[in-house]
TORSEVO-652343 format. One line per 8 residues: number of its first residue (from 1); for each residue x, y, z of N, C-alpha, C. Coordinates in steps of 0.1 Angstrom, whole numbers, plus 5000, padded with zeros to 4 digits. Layout:
// TORSEVO-652343
NUM	X:Y:Z:X:Y:Z:X:Y:Z; ...
// end
This chain:
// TORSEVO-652343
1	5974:6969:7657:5962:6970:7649:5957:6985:7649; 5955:6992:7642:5948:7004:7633:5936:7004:7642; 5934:7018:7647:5922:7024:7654:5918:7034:7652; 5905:7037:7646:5900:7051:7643:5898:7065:7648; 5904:7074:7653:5903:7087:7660:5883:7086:7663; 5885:7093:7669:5867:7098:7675:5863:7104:7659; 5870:7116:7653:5866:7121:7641:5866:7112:7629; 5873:7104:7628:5876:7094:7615:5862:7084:7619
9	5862:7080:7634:5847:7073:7632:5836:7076:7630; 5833:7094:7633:5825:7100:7631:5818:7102:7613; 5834:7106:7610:5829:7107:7596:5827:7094:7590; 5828:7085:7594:5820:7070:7586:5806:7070:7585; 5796:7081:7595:5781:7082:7585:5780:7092:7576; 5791:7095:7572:5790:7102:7555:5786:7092:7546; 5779:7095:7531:5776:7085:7525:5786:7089:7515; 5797:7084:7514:5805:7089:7505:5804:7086:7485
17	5799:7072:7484:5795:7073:7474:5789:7084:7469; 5776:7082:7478:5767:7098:7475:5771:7105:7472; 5780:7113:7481:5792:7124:7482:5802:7122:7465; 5807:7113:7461:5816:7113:7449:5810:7117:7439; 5797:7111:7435:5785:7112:7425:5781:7128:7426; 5780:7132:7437:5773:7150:7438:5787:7154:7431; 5799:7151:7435:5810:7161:7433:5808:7159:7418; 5805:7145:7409:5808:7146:7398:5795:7156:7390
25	5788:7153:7390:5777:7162:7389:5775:7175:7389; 5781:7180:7398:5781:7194:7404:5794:7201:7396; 5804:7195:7392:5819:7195:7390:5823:7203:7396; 5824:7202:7410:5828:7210:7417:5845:7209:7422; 5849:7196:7416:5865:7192:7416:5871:7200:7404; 5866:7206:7395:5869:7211:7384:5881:7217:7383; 5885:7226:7392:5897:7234:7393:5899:7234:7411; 5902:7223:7414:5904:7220:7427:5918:7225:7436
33	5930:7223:7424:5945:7226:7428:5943:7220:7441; 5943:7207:7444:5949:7197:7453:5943:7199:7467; 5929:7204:7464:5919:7212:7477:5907:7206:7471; 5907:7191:7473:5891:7191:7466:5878:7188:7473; 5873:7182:7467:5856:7188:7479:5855:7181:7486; 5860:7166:7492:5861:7158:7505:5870:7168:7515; 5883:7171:7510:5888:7178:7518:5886:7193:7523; 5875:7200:7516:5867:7209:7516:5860:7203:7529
41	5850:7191:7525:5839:7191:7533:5844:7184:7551; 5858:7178:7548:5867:7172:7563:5867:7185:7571; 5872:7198:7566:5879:7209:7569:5868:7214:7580; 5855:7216:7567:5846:7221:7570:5835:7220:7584; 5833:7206:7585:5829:7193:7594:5839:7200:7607; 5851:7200:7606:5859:7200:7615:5860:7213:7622; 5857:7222:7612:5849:7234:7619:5843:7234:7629; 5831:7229:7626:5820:7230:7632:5820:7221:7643
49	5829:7215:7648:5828:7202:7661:5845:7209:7667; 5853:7212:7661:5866:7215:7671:5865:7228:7677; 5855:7241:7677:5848:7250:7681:5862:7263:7678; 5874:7261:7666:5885:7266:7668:5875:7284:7657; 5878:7294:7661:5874:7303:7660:5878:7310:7649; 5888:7313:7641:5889:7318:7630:5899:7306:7615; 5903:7316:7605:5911:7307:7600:5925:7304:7604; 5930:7307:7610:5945:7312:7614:5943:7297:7628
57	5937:7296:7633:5932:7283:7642:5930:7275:7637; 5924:7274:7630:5915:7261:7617:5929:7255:7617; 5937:7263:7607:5952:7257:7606:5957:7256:7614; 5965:7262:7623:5970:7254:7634:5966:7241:7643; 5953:7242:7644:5952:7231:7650:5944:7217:7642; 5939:7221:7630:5940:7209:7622:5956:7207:7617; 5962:7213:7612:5974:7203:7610:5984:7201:7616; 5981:7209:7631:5985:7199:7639:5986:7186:7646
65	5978:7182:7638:5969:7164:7636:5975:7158:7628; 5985:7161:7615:5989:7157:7605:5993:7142:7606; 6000:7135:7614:6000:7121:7614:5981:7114:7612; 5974:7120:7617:5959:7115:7614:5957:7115:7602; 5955:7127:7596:5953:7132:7578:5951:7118:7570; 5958:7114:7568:5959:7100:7560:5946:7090:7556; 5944:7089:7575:5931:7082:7576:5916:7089:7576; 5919:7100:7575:5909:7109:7571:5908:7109:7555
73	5914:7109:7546:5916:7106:7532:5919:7120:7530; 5930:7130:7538:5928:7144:7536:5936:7147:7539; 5943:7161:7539:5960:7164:7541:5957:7178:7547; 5971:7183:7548:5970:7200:7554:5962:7202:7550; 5957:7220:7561:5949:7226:7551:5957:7246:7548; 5957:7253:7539:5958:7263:7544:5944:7274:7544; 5949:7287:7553:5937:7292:7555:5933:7301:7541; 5945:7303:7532:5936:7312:7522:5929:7305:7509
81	5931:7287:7511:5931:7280:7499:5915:7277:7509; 5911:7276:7518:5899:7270:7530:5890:7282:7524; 5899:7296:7526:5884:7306:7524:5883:7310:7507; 5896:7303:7496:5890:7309:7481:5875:7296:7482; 5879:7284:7489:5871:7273:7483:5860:7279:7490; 5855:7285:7502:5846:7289:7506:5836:7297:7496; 5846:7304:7494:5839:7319:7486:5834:7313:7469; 5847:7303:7462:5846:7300:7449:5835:7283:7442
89	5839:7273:7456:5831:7260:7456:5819:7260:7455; 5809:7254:7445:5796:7263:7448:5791:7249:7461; 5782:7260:7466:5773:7252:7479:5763:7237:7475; 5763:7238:7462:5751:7233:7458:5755:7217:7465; 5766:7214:7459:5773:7202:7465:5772:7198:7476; 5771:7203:7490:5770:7204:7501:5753:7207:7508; 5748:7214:7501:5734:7210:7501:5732:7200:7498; 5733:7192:7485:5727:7178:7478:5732:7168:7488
97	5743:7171:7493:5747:7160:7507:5739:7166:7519; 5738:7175:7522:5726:7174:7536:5714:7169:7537; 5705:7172:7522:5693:7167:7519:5695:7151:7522; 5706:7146:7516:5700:7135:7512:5702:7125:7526; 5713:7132:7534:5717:7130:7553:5703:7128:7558; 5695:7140:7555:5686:7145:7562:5672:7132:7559; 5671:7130:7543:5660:7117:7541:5666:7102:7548; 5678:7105:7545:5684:7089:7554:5678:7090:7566
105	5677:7100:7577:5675:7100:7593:5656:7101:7587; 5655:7104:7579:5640:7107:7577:5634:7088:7578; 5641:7081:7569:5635:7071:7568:5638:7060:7576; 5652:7063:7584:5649:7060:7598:5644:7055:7609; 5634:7070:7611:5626:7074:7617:5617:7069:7612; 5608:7066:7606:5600:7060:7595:5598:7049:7602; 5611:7039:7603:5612:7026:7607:5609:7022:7620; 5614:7032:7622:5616:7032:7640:5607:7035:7648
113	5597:7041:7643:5583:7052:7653:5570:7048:7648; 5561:7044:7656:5546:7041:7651:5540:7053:7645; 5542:7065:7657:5537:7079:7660:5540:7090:7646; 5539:7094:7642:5548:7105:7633:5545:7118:7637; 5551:7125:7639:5550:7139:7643:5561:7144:7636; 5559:7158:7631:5566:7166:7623:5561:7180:7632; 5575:7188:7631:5578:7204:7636:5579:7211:7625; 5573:7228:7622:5579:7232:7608:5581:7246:7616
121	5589:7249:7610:5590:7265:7615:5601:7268:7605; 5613:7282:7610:5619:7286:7601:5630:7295:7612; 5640:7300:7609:5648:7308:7619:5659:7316:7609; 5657:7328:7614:5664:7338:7605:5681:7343:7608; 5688:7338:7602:5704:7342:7599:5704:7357:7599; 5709:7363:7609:5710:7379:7610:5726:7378:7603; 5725:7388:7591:5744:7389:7583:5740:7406:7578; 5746:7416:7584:5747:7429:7579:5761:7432:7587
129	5769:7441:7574:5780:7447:7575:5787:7448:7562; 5800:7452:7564:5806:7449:7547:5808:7436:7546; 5805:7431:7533:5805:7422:7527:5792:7413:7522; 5786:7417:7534:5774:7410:7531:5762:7418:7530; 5766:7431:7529:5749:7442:7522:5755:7444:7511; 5762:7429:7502:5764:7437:7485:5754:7423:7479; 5752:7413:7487:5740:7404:7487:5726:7405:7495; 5726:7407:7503:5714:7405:7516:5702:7423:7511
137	5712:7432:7512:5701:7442:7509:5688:7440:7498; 5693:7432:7485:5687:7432:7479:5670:7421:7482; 5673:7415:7490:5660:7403:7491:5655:7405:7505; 5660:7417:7517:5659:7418:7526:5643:7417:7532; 5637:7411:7546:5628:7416:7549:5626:7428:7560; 5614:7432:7565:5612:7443:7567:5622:7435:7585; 5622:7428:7590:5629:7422:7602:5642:7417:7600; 5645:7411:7587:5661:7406:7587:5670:7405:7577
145	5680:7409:7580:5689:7412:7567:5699:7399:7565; 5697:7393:7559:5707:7379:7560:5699:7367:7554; 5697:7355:7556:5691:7346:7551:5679:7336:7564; 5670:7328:7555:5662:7321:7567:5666:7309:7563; 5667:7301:7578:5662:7285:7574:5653:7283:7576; 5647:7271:7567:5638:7265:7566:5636:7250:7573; 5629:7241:7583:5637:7234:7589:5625:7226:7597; 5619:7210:7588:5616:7206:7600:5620:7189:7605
153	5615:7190:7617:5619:7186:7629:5609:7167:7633; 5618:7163:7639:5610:7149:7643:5612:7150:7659; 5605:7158:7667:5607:7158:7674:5611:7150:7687; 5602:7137:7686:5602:7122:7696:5617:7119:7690; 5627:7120:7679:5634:7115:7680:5647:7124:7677; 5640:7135:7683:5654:7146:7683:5661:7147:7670; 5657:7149:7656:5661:7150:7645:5657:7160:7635; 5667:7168:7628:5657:7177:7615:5663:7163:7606
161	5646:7166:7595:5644:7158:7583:5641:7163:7574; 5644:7178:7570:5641:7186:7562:5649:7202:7564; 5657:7208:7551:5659:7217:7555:5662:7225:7539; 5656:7240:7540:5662:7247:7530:5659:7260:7532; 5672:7266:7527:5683:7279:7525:5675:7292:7518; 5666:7296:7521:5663:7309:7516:5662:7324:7517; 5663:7335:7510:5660:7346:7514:5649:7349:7524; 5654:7362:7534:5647:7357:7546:5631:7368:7544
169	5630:7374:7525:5613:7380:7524:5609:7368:7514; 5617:7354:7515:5607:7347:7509:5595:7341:7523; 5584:7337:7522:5571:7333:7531:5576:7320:7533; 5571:7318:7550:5571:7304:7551:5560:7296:7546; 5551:7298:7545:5541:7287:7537:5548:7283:7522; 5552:7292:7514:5558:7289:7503:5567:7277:7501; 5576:7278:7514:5588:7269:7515:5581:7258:7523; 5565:7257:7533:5559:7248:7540:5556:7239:7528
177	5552:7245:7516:5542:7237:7506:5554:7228:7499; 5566:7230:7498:5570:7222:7492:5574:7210:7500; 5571:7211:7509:5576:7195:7514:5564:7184:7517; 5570:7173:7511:5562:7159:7514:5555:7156:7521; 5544:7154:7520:5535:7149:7528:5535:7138:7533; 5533:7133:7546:5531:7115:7548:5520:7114:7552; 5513:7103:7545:5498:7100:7552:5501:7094:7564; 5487:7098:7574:5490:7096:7588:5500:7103:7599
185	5507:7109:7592:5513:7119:7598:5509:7132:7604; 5516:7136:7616:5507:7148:7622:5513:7161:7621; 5515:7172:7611:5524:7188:7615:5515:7194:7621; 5526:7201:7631:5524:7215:7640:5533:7223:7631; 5527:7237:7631:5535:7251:7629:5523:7259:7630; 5530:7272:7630:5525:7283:7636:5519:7293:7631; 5514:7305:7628:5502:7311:7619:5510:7315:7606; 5522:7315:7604:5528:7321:7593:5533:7312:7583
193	5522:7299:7587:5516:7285:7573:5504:7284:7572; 5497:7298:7572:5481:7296:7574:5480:7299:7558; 5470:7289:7552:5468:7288:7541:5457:7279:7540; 5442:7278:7538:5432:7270:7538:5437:7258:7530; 5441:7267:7519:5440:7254:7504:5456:7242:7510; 5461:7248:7516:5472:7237:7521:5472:7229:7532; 5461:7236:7542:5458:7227:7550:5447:7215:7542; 5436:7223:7532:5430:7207:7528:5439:7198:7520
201	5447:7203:7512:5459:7190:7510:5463:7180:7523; 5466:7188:7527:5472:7178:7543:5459:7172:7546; 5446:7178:7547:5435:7170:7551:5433:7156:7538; 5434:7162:7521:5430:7151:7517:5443:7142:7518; 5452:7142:7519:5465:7136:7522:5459:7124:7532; 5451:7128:7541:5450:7114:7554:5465:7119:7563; 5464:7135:7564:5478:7138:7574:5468:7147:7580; 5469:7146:7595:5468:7159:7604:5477:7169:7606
209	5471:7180:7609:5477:7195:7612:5474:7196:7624; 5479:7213:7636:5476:7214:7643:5481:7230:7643; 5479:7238:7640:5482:7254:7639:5473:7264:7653; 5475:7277:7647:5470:7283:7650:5457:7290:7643; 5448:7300:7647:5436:7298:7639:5436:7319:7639; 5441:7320:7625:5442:7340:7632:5428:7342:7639; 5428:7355:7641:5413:7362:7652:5407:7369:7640; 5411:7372:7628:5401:7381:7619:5390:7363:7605
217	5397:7351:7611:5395:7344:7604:5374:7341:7605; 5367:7337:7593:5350:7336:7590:5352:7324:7591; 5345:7318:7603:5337:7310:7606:5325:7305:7612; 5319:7296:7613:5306:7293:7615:5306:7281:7623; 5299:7283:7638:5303:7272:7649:5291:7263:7644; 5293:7253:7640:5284:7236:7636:5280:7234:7649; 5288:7227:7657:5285:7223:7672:5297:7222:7680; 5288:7224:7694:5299:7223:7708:5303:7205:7707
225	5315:7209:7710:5321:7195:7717:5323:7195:7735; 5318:7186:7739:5322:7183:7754:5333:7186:7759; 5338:7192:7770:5349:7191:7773:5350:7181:7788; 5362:7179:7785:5366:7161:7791:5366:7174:7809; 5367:7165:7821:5367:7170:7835:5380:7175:7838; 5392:7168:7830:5406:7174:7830:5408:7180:7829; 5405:7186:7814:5408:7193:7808:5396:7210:7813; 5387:7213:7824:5383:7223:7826:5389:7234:7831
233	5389:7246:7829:5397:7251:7833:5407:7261:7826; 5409:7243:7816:5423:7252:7801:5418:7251:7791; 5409:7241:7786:5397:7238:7774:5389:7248:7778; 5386:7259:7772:5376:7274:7769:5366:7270:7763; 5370:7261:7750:5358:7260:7741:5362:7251:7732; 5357:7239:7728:5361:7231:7723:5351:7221:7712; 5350:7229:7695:5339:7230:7690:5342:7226:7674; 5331:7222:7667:5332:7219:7651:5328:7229:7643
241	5338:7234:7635:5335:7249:7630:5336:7245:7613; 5334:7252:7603:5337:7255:7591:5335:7270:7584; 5345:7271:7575:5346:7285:7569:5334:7290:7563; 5330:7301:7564:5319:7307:7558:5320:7309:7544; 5327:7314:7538:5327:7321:7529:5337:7314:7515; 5335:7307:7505:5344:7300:7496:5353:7308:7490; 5347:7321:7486:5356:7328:7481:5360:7340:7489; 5372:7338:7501:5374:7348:7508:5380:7360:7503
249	5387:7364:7492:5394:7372:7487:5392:7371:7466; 5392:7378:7466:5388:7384:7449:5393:7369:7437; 5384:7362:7435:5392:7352:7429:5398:7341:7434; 5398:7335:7446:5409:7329:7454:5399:7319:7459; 5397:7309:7454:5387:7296:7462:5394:7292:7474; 5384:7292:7480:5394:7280:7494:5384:7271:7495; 5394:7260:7489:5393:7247:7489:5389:7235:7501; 5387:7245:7512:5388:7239:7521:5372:7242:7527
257	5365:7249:7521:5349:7252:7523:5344:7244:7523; 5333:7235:7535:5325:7227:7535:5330:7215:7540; 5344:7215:7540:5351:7204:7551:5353:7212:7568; 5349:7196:7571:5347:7204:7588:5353:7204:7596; 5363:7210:7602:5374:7221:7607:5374:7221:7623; 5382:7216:7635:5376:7217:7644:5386:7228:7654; 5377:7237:7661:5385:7251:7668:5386:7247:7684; 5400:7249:7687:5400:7247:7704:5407:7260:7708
265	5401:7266:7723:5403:7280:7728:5407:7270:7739; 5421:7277:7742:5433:7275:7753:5433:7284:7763; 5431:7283:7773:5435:7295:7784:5451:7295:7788; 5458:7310:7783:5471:7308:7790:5472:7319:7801; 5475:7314:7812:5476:7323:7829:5486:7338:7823; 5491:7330:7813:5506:7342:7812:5504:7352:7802; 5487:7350:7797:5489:7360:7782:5470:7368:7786; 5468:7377:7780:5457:7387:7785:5445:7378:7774
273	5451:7374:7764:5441:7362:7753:5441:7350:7750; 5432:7344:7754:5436:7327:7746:5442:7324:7736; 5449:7309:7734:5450:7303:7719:5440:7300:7713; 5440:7303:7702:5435:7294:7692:5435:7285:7684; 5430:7269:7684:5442:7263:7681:5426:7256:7668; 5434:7257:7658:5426:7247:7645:5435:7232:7641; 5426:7224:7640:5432:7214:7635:5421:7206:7630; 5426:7196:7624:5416:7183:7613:5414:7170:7624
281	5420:7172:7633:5426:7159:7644:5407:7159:7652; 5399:7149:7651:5385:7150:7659:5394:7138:7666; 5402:7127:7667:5406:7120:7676:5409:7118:7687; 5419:7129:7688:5428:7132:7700:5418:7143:7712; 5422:7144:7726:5415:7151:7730:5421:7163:7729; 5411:7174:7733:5416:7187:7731:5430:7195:7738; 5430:7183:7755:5441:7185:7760:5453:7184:7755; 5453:7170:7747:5460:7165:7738:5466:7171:7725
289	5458:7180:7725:5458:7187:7708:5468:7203:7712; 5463:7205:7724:5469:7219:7735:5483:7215:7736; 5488:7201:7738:5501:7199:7741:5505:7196:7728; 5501:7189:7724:5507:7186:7705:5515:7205:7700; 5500:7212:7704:5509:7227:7700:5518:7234:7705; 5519:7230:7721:5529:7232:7729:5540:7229:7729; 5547:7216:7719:5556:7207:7715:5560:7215:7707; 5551:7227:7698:5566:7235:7687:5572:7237:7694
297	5572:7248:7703:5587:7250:7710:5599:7245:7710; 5594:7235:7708:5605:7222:7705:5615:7229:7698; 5610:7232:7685:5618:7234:7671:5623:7246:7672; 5616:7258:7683:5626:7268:7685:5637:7269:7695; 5640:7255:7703:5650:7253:7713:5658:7243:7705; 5660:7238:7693:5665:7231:7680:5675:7242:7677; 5668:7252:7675:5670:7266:7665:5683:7270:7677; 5679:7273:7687:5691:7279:7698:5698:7273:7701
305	5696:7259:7701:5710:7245:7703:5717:7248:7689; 5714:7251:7682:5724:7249:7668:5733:7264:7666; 5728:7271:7674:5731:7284:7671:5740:7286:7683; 5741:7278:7696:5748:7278:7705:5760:7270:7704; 5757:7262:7699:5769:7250:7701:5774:7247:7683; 5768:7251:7672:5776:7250:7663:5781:7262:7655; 5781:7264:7641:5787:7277:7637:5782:7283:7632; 5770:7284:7632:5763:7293:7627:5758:7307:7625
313	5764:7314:7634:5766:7326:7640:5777:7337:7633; 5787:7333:7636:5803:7339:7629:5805:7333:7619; 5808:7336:7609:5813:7330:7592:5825:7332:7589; 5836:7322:7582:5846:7320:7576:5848:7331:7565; 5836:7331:7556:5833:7343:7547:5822:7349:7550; 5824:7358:7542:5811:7371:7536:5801:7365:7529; 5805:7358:7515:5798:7359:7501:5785:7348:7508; 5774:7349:7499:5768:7339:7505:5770:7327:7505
321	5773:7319:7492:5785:7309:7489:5785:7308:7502; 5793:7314:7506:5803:7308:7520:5796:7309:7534; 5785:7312:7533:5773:7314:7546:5770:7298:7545; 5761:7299:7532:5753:7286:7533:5762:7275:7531; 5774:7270:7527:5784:7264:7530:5783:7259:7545; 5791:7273:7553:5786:7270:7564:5776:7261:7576; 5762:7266:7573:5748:7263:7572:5751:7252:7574; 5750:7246:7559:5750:7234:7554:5756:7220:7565
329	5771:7223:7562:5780:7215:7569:5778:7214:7590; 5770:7227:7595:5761:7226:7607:5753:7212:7604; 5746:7216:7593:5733:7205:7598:5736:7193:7594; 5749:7190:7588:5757:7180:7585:5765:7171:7593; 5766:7180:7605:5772:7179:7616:5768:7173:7626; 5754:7181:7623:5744:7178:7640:5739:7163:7638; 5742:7155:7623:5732:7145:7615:5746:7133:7623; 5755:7142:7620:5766:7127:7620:5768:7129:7634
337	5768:7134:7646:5770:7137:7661:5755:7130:7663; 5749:7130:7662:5735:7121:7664:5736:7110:7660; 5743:7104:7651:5742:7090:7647:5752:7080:7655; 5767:7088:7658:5776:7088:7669:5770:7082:7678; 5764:7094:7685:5760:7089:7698:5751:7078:7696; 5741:7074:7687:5733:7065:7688:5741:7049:7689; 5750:7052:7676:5758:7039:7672:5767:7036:7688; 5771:7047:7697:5784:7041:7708:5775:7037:7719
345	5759:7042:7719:5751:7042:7730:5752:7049:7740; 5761:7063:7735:5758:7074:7746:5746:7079:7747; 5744:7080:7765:5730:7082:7771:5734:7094:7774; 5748:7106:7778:5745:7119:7776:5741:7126:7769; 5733:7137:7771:5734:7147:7762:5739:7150:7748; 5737:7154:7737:5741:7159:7727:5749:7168:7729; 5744:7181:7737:5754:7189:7741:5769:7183:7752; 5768:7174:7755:5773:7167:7764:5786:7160:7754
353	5777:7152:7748:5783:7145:7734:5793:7153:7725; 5790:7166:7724:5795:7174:7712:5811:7182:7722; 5807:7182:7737:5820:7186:7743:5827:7177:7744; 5830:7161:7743:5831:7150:7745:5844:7152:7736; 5835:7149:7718:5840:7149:7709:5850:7164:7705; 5845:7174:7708:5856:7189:7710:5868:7185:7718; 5871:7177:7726:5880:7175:7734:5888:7169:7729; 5886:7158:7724:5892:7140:7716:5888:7145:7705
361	5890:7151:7695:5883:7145:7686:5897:7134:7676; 5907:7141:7678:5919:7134:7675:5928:7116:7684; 5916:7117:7698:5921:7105:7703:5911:7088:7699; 5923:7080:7700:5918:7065:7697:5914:7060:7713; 5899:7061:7710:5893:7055:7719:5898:7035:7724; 5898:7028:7713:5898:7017:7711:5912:7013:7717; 5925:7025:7716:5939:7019:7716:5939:7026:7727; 5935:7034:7732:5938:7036:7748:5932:7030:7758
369	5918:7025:7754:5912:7015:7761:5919:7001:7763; 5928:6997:7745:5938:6987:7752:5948:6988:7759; 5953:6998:7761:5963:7005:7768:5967:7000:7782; 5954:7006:7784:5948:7013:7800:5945:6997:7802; 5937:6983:7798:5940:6971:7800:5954:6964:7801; 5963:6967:7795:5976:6964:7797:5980:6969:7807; 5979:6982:7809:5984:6989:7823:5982:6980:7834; 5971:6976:7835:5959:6966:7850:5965:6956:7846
377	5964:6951:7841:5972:6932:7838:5989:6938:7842; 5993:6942:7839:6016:6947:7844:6010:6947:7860; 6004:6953:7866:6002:6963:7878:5999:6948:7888; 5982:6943:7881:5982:6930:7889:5993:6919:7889; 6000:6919:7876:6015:6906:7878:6020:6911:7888; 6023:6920:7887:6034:6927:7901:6032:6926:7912; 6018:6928:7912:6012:6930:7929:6013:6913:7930; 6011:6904:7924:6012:6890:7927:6025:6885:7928
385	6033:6891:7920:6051:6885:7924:6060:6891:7934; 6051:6905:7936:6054:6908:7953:6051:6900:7962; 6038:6893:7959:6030:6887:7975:6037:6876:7974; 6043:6865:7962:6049:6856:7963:6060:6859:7969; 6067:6868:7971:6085:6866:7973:6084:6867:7990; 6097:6858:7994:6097:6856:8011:6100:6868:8017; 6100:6865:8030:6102:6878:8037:6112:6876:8045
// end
């Protein structure tokens, strides 16, 4: 009986339908020459989990698998036909499949969690050299020449549910505002989503925030809040504030004037100034609200796991095409290696998981496990037709 390699199981949380519909859509099979975009996106996948380092590797040791190929629905590969598709395939394809990876785990999570918590932040793709300053110079920011992600995070359940690909002088508030709101739901991110008028969306939303509050920002203390006996100490000040002034800047209402805003001052041992922490949250206690903001971190130790253990670093190509390709097929990776583990009920590590599957990714778990039963049943007959025979 037929047994799946570790990779061939893996890739069964692809939604392949999905996947056929984007390709038709996209026509990205258009001029395929016998390299088309499943076998694009197998190759690609397999990048990113067999840790093999350039093209000249890719091929060798993917087709050195070639009795597998079959059940992969995929064949050789070569390395100049891997990097035209890189360079020529547009990405869009491969985006429209992460997104939609990314809402599957979103809703999920949905199902699964009373709590909602959301991470937002962003992390910047450093790409300068030839090849890539005949793209990147032109949209550069004054810190990075290459591209940013955009990226957030469910943190209780160890998952991104949101992600997109931009120049790294577009703003993160710009790329914050476009994503979905859920009522009842709580985001954390950091001062570079400070925007009044988007925090009162989130407030009229029925969603909590939890930011930071800049030091040049006008406000007006309404009243002190108590601080709880725990919390003395690290609670500084913990108070109902609202903005002074409606029109902070030349024409520019903030929307959020006359709704009441509440400010908590954090003592950190390790910094010469407090936090400042704003949020809409009057439920939670303030210690509570201190660690809610203490949980981004989260999304920047997200950011270093992906950047340690997948491909995101070194590129196949230059063009951007072939970055965000890249990109892409990461977070595509990290979606189907999380669902793995969930479906086999591995209690290691992710990182644990991911050397697991680097190792095997070509072995049948199922037919060696019968194996290795057969082996034990031969071994026990024997040991029993020994003990029968005379002496």
């Amino acid at each position: 009986m037929y047994s799946d390699t570790r990779f061939g199981d893996l890739l069964k949380g692809l939604p392949r339908n999905f996947f056929n519909k984007a390709v038709a859509e996209h026509e990205s099979d258009k001029h395929s020459k016998g390299f088309d975009s499943w076998d694009h996106l197998v190759a690609m996948i397999y990048v990113q989990l067999s840790g093999a380092a350039g093209l000249r590797e890719i091929e060798a040791c993917f087709n050195g698998q070639s009795m597998h190929h079959y059940h992969l629905g995929s064949g050789d590969i070569k390395r100049s036909t891997l990097a035209d598709a890189n360079a020529k395939r547009s990405c869009e394809v491969f985006g429209t499949l992460c997104k939609e990876m990314l809402q599957q785990t979103h809703r999920q999570i949905r199902k699964e969690l009373k709590s909602l918590l959301y991470l937002i932040d962003s992390t910047p793709i450093s790409l300068k050299g030839l090849g890539y300053d005949n793209w990147t110079l032109q949209n550069h920011s004054h810190r990075t020449h290459g591209l940013k992600v955009h990226i957030m995070t469910a943190p209780n359940a160890a998952a991104p549910v949101y992600a997109q690909i931009t120049a790294p002088n577009i703003n993160d508030i710009d790329e914050g505002k476009k994503i979905p709101l859920e009522k009842g739901a709580t985001y954390v991110f950091d001062k570079g989503y400070c925007d009044y008028n988007w925090w009162y969306e989130i407030q009229q939303n029925g969603s909590k925030f939890v930011t930071r509050l800049k030091k040049n920002a006008a406000i007006t203390i309404v009243k002190q809040r108590p601080i709880a006996k725990n919390a003395q100490g690290i609670i500084l000040e913990d108070a109902q504030v609202c903005f002074k002034n409606r029109k902070p800047r030349g024409g520019c209402i903030n929307h959020y004037h006359g709704t009441k805003l509440r400010k908590i001052v954090v003592h950190r041992p390790d910094k010469k100034t407090p936090m400042i922490i704003a949020t809409n949250d009057f439920k939670r206690s303030a210690l509570a609200i201190a660690e809610l903001y203490q949980q981004r971190w989260e999304i920047e130790l997200f950011f270093k796991w992906l950047k340690q253990n997948l491909k995101i670093k070194k590129f196949l190509g230059r063009s951007e095409n072939a970055v965000k390709i890249q990109i892409y097929t990461a977070l595509i990776a990290y979606v189907l290696v999380r669902a793995y583990r969930k479906r086999h009920g591995i209690t290691q590590s992710m990182k644990i998981c991911m050397v697991m599957l680097r190792t095997g990714l070509f072995q049948r778990p199922q037919t060696e496990q019968k194996e290795a039963r057969k082996r034990r049943r031969r071994r026990k007959e024997q040991q029993q037709l020994q003990g029968a025979l005379p002496i």
